[in-house]
N, C-alpha and C positions, 0 to 999 in steps of 0.2 A: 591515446584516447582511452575512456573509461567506459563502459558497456555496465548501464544501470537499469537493471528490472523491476517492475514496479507496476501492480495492478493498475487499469483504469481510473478508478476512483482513486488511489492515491496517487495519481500523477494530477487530479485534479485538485487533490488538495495541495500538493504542492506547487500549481501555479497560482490559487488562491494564496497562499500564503506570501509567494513571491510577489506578485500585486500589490498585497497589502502593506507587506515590509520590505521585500529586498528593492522595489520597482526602480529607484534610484541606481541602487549600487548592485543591480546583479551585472551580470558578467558578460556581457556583449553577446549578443545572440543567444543567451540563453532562455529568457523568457520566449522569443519566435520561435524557438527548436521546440520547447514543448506545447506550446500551444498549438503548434502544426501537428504535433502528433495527436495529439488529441483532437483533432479536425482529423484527421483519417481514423483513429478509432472509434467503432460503434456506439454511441453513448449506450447501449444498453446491455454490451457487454464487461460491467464493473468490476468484476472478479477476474479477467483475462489478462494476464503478464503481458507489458509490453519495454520495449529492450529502446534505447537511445543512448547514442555513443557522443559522448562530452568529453572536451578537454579537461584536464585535473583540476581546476580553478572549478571551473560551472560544476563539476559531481561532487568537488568540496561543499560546495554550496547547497546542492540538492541533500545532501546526506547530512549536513547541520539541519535542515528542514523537516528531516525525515527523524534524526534522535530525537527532535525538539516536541516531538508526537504528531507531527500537523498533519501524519499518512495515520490509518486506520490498520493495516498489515498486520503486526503485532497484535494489537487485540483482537482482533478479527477470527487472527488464528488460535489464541488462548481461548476467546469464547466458543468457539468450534468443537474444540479439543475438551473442553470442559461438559459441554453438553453430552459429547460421544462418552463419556467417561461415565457420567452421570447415567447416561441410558445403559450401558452395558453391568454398570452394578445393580441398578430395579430390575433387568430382565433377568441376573443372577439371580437375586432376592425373590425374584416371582416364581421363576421354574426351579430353584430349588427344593427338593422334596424335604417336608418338615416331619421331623422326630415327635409321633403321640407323646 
């Protein structure tokens, strides 16, 4: 078994995606495992890790869905990272003391 973590909203997108494309040929019980998690987690908590334990077949699966961009993760975190970056160089720029 494979133990795969993955925010809220990106476990939504990848049952979105799996509907759209895999519905046919996902992997037997894989679409009802996460859709059930996602029925016990809070839709209002979209940023909160949540952990499902899949066989190698179904995490192969989820993890082709997930490099393919269809999770939000990734950018999520660059655009975070970018802003925090950004605000700590204007608060250098502001409080640094200027040379008359």
């Amino acid at each position: 078994m494979v133990r795969l973590v993955y925010p809220r909203d990106e476990w939504v997108a990848i049952a979105r995606e799996l509907a759209a494309t895999y519905r046919d040929t996902a992997p037997p019980g894989l679409v009802a495992r996460i859709d059930a998690l996602l029925a016990a987690a809070p839709a209002g908590w979209t940023g909160e890790p949540y952990a499902l334990e899949l066989d190698e077949t179904s995490a192969d699966v989820v993890r082709a869905i997930v490099r393919l961009g269809c999770g939000p993760t990734e950018q999520t975190e660059l655009a975070a990272q970018q802003r925090a970056s950004v605000a700590e160089a204007d608060a250098i720029v502001r409080h640094h003391p200027r040379e008359s």
